[in-house]
C-alpha positions in Angstrom: 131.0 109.6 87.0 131.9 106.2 86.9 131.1 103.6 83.7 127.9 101.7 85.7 126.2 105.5 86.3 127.1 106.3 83.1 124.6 103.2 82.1 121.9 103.5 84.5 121.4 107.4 83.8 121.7 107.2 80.4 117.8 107.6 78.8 119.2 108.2 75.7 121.8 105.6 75.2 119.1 103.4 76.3 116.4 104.3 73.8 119.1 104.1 70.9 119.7 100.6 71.7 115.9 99.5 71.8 115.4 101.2 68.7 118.9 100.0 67.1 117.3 96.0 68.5 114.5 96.3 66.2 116.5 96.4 63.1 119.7 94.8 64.0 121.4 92.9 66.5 123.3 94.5 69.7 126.8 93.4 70.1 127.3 91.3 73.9 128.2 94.5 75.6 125.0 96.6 74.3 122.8 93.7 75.5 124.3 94.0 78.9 124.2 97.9 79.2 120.2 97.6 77.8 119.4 95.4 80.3 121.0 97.1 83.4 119.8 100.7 82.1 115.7 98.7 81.6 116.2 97.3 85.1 116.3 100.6 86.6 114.3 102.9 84.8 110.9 102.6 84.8 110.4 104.9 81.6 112.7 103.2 79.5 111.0 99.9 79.9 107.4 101.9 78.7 109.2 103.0 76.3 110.6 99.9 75.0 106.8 98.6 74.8 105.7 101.3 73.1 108.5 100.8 70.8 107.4 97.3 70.2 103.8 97.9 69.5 104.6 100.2 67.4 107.0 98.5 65.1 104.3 95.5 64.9 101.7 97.9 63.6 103.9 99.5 61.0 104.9 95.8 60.3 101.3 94.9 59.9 100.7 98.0 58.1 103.7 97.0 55.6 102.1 93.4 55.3 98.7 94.2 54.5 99.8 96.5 52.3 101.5 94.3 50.1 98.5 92.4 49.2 96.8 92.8 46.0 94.5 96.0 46.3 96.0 97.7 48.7 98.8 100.1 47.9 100.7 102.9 49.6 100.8 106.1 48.3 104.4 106.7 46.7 104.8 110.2 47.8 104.4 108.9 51.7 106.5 106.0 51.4 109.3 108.2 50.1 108.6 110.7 52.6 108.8 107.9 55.2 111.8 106.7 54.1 113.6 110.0 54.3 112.1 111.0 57.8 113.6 107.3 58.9 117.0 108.2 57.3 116.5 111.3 59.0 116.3 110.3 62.3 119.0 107.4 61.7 121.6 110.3 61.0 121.4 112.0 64.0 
């Protein structure tokens, strides 16, 4: 299979890179592959929305709950953390 199938059929390459974009940067080469993959595949690009929406809610979730009165529980912010580890490990 040559390198430019290997991008365009690769679903999961392509989700790991949106999800890698939200908390760091893509090197020249991963921004190119992303892009290629997302013009191509319909599902990817839904998924990279849903992806987006999501990590603003957590983020407004996170924001509004550092202000005063509002406070997560510490039992689900450690068991958030660990399912995010997790998921970064595999």
């Amino acid at each position: 299979m040559s390198y430019l199938k290997k991008i365009i059929y690769n679903c999961k390459q392509a989700t790991f890179l949106i999800d890698k974009r939200a908390t760091s940067r893509l090197t020249f080469k991963e921004m190119i592959e992303l892009r290629i993959h997302l013009y191509g595949c319909s599902f990817c690009r839904i998924y990279k929305k849903q992806s987006r929406m999501i990590n603003e809610m957590v983020q407004q979730l996170f924001h509004s709950a550092t202000k005063p009165g509002v406070k997560l529980d510490e039992d689900f912010k450690n068991e958030l953390q660990e399912r995010i580890e997790e998921e970064l490990n595999k």
